[in-house]
N, C-alpha and C positions, 0 to 999 in steps of 0.2 A: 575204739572210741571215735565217735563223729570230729566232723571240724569244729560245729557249734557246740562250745562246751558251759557259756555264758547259765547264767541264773538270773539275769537282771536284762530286762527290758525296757525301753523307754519308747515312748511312746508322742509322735510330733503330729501337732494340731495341722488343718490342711487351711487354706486360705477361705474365709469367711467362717469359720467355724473356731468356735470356744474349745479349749481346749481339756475341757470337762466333758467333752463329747466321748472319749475313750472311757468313760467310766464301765463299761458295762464291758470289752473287751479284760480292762486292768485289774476288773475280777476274776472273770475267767482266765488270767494267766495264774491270777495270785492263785486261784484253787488249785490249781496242775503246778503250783511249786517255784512259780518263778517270781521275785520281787519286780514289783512294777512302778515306773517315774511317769506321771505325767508330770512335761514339760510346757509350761506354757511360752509363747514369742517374748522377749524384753516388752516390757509397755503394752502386755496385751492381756491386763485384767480387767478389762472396759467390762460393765455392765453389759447382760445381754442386751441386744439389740437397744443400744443407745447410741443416738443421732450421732451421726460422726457431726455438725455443726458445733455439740456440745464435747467430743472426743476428739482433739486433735493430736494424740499423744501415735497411736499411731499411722500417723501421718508421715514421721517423721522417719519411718523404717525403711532402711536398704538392704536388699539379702545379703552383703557383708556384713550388716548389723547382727543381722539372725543369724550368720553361719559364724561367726562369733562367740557370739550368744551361749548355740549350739555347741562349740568346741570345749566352751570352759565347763558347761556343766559336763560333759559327758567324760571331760577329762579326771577328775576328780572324783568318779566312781571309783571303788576298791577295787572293777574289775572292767573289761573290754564290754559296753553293752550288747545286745540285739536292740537295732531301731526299727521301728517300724512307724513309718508316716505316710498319710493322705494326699494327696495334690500337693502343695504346696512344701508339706511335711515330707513326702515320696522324693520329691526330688533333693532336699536336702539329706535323706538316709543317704541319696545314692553318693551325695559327695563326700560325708562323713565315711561310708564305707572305701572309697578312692582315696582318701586321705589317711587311710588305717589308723580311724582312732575309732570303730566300732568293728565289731566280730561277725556280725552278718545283719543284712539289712532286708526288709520287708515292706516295698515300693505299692502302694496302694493307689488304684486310678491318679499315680502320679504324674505331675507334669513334668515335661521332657527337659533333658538341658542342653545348652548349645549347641549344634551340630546335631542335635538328632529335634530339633522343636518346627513340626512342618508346619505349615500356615494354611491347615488343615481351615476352610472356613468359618466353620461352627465352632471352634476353638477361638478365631477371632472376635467372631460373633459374640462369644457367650463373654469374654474377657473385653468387649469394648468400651462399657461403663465400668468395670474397675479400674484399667487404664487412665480412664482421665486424658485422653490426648491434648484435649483442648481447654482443659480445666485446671485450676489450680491446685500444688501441690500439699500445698497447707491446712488442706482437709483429707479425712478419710474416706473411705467410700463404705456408704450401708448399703448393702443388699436390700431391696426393699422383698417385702410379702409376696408381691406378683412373683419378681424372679424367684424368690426361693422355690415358693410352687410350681414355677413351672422347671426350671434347671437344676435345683438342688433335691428336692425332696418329690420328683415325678414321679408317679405311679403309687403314692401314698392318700390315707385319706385325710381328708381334708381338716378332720382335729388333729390329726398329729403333725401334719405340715404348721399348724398355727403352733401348736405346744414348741414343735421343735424349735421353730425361727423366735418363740417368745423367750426360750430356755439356753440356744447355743449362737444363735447367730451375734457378731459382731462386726465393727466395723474391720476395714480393710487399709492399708498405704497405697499408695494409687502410683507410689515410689517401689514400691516393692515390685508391685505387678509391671512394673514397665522395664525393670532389672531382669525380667522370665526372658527379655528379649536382645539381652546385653549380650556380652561375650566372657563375662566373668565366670560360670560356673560353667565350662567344658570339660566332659569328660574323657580320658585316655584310654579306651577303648579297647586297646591293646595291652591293657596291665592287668595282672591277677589281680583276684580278689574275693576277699573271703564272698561268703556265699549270699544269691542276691535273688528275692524272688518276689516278682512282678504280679500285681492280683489287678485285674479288669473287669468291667461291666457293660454288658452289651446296652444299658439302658441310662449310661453319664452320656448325660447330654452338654457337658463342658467341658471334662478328657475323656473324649472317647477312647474305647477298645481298639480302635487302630493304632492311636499316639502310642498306647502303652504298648504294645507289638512290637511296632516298628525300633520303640529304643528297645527292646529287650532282644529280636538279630541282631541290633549293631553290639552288642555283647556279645551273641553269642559267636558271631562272624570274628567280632575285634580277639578274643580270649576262649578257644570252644572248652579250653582244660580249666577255667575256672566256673565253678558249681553257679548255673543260673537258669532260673526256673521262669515259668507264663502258667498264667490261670485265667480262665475268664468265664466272668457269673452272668447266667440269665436274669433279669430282670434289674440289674443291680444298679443303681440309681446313685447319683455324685455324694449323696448323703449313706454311705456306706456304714460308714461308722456307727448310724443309730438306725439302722433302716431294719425292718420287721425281718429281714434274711442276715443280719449280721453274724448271728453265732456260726451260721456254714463256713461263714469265710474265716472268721476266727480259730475255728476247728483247723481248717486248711492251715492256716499260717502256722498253728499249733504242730501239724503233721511233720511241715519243712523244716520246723529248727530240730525236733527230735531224729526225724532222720537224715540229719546234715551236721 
């Protein structure tokens, strides 16, 4: 018998994106047998793409909020989940997995956590109007149309970058994003832990394929006897999760927990 013996998946929305985004993943788990949670953030049933001006709810989110959040539901499962999350989502599996209240996690062009989050430029870049440096806390951040298109859903055509951003995009806490660069969520690098496998796309243009690299050595550097894996997809674009190549990567994840 494998390590991953779980039946139950859950599944974590990535930063700017609705969490009704995994719908088409959380079929294809249901088909192959496995129960599947989308979890959406506290306070993050906003309407698609409604003006954070008119959304201040979350505004008000800190990733203590969400890793919170995150602990109670996944606690109260009948059984140990598999997580798998997106950006925002990835790096929260990886801390739920360091905290062993999940059985194996599945890190999707996730963003890095402390100690391993380089100030890679284009990371800065693409994360400086979420941020808010200079802006008020007390609103959210929308993603507007332009950036979707050109960061989130590049290399798509141009109905389906409107359909998506009309259907998944939401606002963002501009509290939250500024916590990516805290010291609260550092990982021990040097602890076991169940099994942990990192999926990449040469074509996210806001975690790149290096970030997800670079934390997935200091895993395998910090712990080589605990099970941890690297993937990385040609063309694979920040919008993963509904992008026209999704089912490949799905399949893959699918691969890891059966033979792990």
């Amino acid at each position: 018998m494998g390590i991953i013996t779980s039946k139950t998946i859950v599944f974590l929305n990535g930063a700017f994106i609705d969490h009704n985004s995994w719908q088409n993943w959380a079929e294809f788990f249901n088909g192959k047998g496995f129960r599947t949670v989308l979890l959406p953030r506290p306070e993050k049933n906003a309407i698609a793409a409604k003006p954070a001006e008119e959304d201040k709810s979350p505004a008000r989110l800190g990733l203590e909020d969400v890793l919170a959040h995150y602990e109670a539901a996944v606690s109260v499962l009948p059984e140990k989940p598999i997580v798998i999350g997106h950006s925002l989502g990835g790096l929260v599996a990886q801390i739920l997995l360091h905290r062993n209240l999940v059985q194996a996690a599945i890190a999707i062009h996730s963003f890095p956590p402390a100690g391993a989050l380089y100030y890679v430029p284009s990371f800065l870049y693409a994360l400086w109007k979420p941020i808010g440096l200079f802006g008020s806390l007390k609103k959210g951040y929308m993603v507007s149309l332009s950036d979707w298109k050109w960061r989130i859903t590049n290399g798509m055509t141009v109905d389906e970058q409107i359909q998506s951003y009309e259907k998944y995009a939401v606002p963002e806490s501009k509290r939250l994003m500024r916590d990516l660069f805290g010291k609260k969520h550092r990982i021990e690098y040097s602890s076991a832990h169940g099994p942990l496998l990192f999926i990449a796309g040469d074509s996210d243009e806001i975690v790149g394929a290096g970030l997800n690299y670079r934390n997935y050595l200091k895993y395998k550097r910090g712990n080589p006897h605990s099970v941890t894996a690297y993937k990385e997809f040609t063309g694979s674009n920040y919008y993963v999760v509904g992008s026209p190549g999704w089912k490949e990567e799905a399949g893959y994840a699918f691969d890891f927990i059966i033979n792990n």
